[in-house]
PQR file with spaces between the fields and no chain letter, atoms N, CA, C, O and H, PARSE charges and radii, in Angstrom:
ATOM       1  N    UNK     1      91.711  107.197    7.693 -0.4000 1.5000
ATOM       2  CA   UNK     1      91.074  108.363    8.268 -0.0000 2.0000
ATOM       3  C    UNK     1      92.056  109.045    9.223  0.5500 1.7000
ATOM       4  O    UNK     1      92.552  108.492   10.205 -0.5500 1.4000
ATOM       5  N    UNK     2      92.323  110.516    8.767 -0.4000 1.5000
ATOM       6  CA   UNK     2      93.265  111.127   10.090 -0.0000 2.0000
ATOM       7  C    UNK     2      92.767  112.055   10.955  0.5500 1.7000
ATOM       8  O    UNK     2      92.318  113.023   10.341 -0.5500 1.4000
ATOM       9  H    UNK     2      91.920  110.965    7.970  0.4000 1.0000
ATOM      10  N    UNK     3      92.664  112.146   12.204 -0.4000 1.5000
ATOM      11  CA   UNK     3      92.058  113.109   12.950 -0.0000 2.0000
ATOM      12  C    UNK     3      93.374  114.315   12.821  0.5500 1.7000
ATOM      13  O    UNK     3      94.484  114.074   12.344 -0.5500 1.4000
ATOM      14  H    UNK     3      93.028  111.360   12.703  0.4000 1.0000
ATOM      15  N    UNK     4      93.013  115.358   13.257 -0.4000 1.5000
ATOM      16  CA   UNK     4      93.021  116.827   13.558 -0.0000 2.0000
ATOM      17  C    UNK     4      93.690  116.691   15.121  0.5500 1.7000
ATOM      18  O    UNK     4      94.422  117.665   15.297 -0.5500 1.4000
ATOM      19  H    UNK     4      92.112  115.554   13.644  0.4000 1.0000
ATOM      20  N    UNK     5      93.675  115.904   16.167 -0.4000 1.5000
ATOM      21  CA   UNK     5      93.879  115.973   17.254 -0.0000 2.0000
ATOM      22  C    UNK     5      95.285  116.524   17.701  0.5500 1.7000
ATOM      23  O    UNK     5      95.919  116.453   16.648 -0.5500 1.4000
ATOM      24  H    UNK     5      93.080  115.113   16.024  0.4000 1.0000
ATOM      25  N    UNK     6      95.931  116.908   18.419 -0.4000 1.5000
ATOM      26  CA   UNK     6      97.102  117.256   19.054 -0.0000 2.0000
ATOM      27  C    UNK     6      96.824  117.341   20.765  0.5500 1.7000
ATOM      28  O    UNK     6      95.830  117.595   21.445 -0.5500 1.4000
ATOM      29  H    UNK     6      95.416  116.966   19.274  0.4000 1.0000
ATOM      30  N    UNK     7      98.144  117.015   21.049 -0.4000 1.5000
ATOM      31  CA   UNK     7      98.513  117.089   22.356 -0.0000 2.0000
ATOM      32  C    UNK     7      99.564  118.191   22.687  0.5500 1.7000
ATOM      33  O    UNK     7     100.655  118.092   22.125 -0.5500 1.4000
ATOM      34  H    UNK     7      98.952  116.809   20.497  0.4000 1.0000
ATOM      35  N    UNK     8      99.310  119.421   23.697 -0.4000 1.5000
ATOM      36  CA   UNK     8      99.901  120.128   24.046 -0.0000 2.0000
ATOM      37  C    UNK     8     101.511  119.257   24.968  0.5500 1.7000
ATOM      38  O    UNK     8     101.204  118.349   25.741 -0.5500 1.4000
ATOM      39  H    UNK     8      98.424  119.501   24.153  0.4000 1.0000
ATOM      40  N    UNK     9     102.959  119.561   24.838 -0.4000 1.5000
ATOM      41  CA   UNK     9     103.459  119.097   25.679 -0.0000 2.0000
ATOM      42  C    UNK     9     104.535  120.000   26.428  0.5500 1.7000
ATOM      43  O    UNK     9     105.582  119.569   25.944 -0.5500 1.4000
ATOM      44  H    UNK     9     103.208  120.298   24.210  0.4000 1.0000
ATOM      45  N    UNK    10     104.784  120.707   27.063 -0.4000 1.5000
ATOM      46  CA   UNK    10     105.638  121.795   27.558 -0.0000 2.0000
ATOM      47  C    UNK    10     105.720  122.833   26.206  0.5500 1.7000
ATOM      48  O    UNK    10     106.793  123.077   25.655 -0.5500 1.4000
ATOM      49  H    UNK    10     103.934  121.056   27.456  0.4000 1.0000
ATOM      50  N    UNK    11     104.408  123.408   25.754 -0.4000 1.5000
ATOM      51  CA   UNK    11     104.427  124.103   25.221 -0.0000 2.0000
ATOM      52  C    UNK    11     104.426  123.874   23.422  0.5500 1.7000
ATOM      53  O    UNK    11     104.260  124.730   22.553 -0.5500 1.4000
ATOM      54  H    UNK    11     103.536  123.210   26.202  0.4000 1.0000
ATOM      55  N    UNK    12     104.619  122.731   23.310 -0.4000 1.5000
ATOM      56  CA   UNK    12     104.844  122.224   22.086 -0.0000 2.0000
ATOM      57  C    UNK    12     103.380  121.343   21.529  0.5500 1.7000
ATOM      58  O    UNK    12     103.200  120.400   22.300 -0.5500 1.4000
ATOM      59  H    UNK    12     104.753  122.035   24.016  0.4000 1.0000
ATOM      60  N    UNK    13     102.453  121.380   20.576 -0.4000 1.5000
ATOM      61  CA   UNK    13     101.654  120.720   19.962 -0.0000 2.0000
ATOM      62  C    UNK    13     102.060  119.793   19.507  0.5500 1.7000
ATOM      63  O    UNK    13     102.901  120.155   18.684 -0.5500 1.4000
ATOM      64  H    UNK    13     102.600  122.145   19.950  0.4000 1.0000
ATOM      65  N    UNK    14     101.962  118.356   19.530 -0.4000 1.5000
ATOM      66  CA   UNK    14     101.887  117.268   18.942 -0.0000 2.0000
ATOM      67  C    UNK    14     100.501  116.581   17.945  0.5500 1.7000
ATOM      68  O    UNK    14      99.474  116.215   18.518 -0.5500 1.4000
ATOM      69  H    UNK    14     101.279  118.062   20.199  0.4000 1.0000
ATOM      70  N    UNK    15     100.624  116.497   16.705 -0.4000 1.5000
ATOM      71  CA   UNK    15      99.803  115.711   16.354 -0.0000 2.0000
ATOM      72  C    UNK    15      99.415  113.899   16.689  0.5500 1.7000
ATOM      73  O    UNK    15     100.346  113.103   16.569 -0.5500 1.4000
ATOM      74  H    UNK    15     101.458  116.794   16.240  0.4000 1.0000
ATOM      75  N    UNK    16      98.554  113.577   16.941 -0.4000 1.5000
ATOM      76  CA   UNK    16      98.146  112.303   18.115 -0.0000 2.0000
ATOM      77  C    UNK    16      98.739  111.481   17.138  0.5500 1.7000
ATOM      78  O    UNK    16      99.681  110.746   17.435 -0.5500 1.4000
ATOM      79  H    UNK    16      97.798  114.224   17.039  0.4000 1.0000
ATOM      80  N    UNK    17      98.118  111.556   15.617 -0.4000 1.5000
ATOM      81  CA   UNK    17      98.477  110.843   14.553 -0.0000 2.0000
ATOM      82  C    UNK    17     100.583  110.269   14.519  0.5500 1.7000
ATOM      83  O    UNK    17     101.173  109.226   14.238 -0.5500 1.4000
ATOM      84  H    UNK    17      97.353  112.153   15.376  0.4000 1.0000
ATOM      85  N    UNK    18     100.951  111.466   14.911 -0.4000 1.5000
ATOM      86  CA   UNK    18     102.250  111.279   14.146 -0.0000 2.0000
ATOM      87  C    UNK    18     102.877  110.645   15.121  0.5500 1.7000
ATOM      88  O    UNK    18     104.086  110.474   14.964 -0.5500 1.4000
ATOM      89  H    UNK    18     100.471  112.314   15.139  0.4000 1.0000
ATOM      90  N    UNK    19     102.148  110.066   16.540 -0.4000 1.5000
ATOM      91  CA   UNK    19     103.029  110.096   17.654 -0.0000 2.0000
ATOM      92  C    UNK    19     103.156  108.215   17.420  0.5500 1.7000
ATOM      93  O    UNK    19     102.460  107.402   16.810 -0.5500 1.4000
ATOM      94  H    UNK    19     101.166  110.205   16.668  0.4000 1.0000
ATOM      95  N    UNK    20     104.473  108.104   18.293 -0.4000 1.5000
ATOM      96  CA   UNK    20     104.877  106.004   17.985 -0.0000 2.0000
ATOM      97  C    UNK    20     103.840  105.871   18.885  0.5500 1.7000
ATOM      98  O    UNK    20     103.233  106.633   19.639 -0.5500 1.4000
ATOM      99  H    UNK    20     105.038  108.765   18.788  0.4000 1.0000
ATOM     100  N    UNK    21     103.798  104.655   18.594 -0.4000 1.5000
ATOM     101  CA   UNK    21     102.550  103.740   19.431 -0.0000 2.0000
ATOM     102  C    UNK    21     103.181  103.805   20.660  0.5500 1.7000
ATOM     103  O    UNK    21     102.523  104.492   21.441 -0.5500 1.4000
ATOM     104  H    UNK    21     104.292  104.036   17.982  0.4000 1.0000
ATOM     105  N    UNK    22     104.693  103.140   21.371 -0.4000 1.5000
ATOM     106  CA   UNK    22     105.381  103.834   22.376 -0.0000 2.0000
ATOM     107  C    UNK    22     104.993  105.112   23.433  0.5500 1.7000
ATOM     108  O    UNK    22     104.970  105.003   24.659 -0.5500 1.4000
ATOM     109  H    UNK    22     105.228  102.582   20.737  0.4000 1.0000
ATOM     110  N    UNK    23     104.645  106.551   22.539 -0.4000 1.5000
ATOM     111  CA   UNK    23     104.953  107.394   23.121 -0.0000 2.0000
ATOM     112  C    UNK    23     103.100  107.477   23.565  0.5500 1.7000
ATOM     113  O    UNK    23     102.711  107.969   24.624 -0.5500 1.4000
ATOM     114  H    UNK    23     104.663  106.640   21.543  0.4000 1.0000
ATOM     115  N    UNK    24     102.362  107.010   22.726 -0.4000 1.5000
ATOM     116  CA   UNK    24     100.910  106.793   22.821 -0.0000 2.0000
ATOM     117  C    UNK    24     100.563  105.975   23.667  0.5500 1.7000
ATOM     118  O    UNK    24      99.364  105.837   23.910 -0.5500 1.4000
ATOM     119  H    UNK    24     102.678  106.610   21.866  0.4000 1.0000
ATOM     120  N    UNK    25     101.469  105.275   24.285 -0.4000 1.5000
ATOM     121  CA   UNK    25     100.751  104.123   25.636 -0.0000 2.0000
ATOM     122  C    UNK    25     101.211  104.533   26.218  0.5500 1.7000
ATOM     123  O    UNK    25     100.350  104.582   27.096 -0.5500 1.4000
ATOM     124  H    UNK    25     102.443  105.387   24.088  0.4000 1.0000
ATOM     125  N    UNK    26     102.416  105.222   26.819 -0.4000 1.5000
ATOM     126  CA   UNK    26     103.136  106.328   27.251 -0.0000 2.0000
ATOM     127  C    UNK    26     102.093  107.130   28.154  0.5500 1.7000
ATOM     128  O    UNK    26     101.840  106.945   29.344 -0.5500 1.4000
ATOM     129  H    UNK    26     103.116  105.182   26.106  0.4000 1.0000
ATOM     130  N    UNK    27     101.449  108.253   27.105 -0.4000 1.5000
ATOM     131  CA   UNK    27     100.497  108.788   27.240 -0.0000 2.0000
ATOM     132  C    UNK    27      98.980  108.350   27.633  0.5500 1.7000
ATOM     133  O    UNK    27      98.159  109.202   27.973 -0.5500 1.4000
ATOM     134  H    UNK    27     101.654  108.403   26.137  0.4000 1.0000
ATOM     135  N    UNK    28      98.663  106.975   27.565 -0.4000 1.5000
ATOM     136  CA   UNK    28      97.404  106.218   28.374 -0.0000 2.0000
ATOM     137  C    UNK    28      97.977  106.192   29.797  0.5500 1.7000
ATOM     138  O    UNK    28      97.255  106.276   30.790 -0.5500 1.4000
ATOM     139  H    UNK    28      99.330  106.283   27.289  0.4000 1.0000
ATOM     140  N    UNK    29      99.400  106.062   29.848 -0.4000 1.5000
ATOM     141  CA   UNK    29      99.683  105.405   31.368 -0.0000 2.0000
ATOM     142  C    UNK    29     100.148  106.603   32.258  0.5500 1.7000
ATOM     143  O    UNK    29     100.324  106.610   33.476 -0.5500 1.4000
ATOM     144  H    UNK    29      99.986  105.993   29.041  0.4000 1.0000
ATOM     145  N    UNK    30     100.320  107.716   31.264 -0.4000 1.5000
ATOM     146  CA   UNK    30      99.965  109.074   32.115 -0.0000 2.0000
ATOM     147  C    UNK    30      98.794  109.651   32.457  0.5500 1.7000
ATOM     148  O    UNK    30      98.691  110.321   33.485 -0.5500 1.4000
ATOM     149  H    UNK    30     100.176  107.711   30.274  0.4000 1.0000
ATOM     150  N    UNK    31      97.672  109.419   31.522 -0.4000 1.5000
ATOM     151  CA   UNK    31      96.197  109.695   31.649 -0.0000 2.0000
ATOM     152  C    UNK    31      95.578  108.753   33.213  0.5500 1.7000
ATOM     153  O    UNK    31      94.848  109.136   34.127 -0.5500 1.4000
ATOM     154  H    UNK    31      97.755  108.875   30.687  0.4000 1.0000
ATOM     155  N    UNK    32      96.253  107.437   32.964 -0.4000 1.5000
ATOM     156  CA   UNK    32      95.762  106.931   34.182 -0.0000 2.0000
ATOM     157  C    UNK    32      96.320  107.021   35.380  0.5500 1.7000
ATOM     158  O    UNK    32      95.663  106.652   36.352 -0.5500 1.4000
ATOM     159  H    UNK    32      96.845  107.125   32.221  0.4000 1.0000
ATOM     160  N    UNK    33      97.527  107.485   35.535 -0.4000 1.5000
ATOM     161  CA   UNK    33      97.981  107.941   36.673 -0.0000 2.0000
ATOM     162  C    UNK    33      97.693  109.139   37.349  0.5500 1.7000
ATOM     163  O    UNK    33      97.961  109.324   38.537 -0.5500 1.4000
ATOM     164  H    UNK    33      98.061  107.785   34.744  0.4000 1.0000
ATOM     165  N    UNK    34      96.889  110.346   36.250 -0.4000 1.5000
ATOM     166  CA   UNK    34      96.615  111.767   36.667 -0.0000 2.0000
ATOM     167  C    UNK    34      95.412  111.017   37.401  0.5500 1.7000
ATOM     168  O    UNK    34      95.421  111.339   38.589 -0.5500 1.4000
ATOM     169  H    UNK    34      96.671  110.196   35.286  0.4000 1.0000
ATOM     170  N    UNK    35      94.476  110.209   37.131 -0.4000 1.5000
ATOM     171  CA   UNK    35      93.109  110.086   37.438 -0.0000 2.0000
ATOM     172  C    UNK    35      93.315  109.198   38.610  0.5500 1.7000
ATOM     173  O    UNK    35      92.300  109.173   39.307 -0.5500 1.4000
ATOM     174  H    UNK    35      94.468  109.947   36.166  0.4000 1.0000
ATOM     175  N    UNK    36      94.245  108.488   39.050 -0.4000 1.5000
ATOM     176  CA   UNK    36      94.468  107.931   40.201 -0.0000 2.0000
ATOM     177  C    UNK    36      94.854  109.213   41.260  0.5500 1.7000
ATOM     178  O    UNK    36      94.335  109.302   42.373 -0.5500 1.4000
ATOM     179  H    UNK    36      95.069  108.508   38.484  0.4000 1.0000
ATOM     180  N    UNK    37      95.765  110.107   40.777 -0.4000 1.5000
ATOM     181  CA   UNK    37      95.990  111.077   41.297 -0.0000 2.0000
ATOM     182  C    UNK    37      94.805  112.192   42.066  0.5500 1.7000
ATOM     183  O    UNK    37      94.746  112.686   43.192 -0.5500 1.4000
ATOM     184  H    UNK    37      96.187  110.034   39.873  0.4000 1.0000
ATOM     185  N    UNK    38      94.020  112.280   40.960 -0.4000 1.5000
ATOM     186  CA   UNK    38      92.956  113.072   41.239 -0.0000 2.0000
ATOM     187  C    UNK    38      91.845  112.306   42.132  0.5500 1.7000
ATOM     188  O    UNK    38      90.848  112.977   42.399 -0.5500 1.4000
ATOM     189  H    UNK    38      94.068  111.879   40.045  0.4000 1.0000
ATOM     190  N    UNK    39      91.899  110.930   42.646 -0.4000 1.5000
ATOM     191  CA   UNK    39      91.033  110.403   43.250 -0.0000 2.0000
ATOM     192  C    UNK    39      91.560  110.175   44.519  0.5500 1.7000
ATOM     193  O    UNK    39      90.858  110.364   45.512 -0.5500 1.4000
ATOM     194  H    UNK    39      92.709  110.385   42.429  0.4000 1.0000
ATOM     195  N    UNK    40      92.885  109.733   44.617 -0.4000 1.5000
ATOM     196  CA   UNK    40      93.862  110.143   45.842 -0.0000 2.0000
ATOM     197  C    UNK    40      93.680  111.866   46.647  0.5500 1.7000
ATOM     198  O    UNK    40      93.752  112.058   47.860 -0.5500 1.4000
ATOM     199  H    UNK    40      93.455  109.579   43.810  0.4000 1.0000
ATOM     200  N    UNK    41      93.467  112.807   45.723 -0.4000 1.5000
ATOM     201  CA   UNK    41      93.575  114.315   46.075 -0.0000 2.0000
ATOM     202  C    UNK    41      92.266  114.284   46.868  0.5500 1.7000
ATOM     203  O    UNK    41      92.161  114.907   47.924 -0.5500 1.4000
ATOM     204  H    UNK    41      93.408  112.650   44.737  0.4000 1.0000
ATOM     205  N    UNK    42      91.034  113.386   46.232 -0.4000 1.5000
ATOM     206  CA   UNK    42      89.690  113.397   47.051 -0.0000 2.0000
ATOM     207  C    UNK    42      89.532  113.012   47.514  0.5500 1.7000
ATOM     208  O    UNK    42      89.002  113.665   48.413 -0.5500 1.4000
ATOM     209  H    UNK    42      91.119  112.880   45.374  0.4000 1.0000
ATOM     210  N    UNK    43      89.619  111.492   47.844 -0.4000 1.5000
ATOM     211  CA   UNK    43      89.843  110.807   49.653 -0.0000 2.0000
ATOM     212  C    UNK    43      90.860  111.571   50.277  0.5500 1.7000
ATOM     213  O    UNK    43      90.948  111.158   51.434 -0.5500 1.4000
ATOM     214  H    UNK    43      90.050  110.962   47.114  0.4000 1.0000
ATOM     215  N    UNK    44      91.650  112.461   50.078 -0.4000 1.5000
ATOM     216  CA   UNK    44      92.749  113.268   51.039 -0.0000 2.0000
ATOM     217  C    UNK    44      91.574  114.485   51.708  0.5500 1.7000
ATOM     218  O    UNK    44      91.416  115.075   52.777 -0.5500 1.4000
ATOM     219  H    UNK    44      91.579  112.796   49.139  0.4000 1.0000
ATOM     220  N    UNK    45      91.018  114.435   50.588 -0.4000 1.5000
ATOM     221  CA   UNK    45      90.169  115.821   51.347 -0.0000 2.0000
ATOM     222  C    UNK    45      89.118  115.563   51.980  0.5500 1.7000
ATOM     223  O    UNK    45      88.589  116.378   52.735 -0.5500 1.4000
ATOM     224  H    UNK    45      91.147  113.956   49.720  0.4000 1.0000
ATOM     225  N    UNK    46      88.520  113.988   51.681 -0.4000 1.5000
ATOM     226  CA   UNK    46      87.309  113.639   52.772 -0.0000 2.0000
ATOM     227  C    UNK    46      88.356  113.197   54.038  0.5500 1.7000
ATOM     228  O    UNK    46      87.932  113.319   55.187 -0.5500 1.4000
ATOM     229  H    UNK    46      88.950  113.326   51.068  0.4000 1.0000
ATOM     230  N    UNK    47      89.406  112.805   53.861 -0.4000 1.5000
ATOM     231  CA   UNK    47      90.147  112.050   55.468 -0.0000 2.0000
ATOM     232  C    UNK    47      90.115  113.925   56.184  0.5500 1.7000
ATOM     233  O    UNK    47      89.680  113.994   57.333 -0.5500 1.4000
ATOM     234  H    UNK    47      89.750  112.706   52.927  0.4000 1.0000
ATOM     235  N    UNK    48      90.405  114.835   55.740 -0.4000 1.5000
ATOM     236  CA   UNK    48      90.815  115.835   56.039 -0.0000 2.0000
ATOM     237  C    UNK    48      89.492  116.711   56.968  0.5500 1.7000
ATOM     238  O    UNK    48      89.444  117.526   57.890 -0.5500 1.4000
ATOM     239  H    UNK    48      90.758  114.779   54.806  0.4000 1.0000
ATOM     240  N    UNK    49      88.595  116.033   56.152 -0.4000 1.5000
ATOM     241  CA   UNK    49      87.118  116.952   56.896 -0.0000 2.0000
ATOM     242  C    UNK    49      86.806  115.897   58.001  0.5500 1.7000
ATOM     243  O    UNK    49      86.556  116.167   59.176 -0.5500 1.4000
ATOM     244  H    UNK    49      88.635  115.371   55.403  0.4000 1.0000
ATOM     245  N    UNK    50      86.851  114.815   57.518 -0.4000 1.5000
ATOM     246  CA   UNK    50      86.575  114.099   59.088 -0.0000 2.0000
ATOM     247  C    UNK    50      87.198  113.886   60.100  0.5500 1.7000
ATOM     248  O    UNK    50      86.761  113.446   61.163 -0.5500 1.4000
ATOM     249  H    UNK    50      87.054  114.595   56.564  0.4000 1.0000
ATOM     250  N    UNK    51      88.725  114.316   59.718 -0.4000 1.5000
ATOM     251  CA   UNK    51      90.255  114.784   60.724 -0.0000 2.0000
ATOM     252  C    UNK    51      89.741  115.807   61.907  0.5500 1.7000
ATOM     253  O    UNK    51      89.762  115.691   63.132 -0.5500 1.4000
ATOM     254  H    UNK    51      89.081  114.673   58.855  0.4000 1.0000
ATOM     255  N    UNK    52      89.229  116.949   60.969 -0.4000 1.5000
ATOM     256  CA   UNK    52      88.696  118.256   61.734 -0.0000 2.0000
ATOM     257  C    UNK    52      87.304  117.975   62.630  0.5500 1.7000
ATOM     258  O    UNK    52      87.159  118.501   63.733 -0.5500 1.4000
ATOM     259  H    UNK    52      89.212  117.044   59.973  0.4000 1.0000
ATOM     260  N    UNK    53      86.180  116.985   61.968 -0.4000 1.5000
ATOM     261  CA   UNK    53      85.322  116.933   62.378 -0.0000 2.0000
ATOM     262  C    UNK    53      85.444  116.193   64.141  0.5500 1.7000
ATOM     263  O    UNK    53      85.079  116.494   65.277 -0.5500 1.4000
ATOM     264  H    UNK    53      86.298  116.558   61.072  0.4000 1.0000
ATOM     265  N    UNK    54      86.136  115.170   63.503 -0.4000 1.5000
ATOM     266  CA   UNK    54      86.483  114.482   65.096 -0.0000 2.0000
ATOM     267  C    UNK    54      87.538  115.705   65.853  0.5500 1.7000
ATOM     268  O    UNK    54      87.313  115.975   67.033 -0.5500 1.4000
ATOM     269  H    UNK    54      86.432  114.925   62.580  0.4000 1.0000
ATOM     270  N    UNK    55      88.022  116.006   65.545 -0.4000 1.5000
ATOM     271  CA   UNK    55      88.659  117.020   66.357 -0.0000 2.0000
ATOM     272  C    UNK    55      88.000  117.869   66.815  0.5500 1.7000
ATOM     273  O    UNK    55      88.342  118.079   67.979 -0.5500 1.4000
ATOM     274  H    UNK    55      88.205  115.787   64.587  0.4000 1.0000
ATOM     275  N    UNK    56      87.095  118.573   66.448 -0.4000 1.5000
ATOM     276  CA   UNK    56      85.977  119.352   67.085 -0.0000 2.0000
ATOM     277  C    UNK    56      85.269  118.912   67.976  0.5500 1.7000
ATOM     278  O    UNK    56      84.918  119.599   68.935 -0.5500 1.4000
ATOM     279  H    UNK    56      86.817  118.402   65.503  0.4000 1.0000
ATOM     280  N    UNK    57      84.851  117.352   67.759 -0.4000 1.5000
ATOM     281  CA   UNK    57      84.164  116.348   68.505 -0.0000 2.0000
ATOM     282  C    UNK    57      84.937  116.176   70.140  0.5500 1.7000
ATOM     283  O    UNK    57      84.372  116.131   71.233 -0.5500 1.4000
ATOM     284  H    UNK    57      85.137  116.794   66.980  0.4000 1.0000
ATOM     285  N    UNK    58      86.340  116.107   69.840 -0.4000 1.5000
ATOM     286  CA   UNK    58      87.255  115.693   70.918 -0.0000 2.0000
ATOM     287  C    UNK    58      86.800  116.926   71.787  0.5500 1.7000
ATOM     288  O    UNK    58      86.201  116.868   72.860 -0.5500 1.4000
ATOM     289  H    UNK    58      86.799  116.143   68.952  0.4000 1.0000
ATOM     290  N    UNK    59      87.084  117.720   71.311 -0.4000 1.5000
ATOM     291  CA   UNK    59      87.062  119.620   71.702 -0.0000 2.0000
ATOM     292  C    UNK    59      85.795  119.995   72.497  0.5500 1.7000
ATOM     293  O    UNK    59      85.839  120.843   73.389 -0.5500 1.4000
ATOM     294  H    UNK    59      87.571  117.768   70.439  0.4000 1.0000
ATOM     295  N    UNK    60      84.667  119.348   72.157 -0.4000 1.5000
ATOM     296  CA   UNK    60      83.413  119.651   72.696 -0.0000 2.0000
ATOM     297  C    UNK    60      83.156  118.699   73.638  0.5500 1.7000
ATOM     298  O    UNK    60      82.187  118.753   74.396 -0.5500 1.4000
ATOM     299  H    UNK    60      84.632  118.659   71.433  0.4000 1.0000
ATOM     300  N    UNK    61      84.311  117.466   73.630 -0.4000 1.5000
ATOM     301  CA   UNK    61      83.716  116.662   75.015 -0.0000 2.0000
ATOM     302  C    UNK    61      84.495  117.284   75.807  0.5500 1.7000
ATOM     303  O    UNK    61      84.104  117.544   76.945 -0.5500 1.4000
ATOM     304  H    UNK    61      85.097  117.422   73.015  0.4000 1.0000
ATOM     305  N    UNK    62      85.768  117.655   75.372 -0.4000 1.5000
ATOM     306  CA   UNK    62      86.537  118.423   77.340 -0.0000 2.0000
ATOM     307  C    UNK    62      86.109  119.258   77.427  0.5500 1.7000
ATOM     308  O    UNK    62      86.685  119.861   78.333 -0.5500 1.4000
ATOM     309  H    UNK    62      86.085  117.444   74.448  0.4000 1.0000
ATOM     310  N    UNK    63      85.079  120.018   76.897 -0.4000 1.5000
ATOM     311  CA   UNK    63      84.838  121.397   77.178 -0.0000 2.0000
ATOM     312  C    UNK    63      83.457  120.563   78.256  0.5500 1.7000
ATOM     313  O    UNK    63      83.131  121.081   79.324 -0.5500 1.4000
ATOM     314  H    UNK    63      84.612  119.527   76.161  0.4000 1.0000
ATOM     315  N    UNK    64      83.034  119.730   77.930 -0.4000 1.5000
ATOM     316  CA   UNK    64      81.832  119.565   79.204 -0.0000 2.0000
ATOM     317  C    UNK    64      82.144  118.582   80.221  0.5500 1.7000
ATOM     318  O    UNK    64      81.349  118.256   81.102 -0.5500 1.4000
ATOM     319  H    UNK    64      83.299  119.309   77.063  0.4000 1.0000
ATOM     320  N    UNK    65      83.529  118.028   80.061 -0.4000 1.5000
ATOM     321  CA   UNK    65      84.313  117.336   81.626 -0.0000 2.0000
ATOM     322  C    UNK    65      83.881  118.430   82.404  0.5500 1.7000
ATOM     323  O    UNK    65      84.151  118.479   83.605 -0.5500 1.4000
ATOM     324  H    UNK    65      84.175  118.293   79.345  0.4000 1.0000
């Protein structure tokens, strides 16, 4: 059975089929590094709101020293 699938790569289509098993685990261990990536980008952005939040916090206690 052959799928239809392709992978875009700097512009170039690859069929999934034609690719070495190599360049295909290759490509799992890039899939899982984007998604580590993308979960790193979202704890960056919750550390980031609660960065500001306590900072506001700091801000509103010297304002009532």
């Amino acid at each position: 059975m052959t799928t239809d699938q392709t992978i875009s790569i700097d512009g170039v289509d690859y069929a999934i089929d034609s690719l070495s098993e190599n360049t295909k685990a290759q490509l799992i261990s890039l899939q899982a590094v984007d998604r580590r990536i993308a979960t790193a980008q979202e704890e960056l952005a919750i550390l980031q709101t609660a960065r500001i939040a306590y900072s506001n916090a700091v801000k509103q206690e010297l304002q009532t020293q």
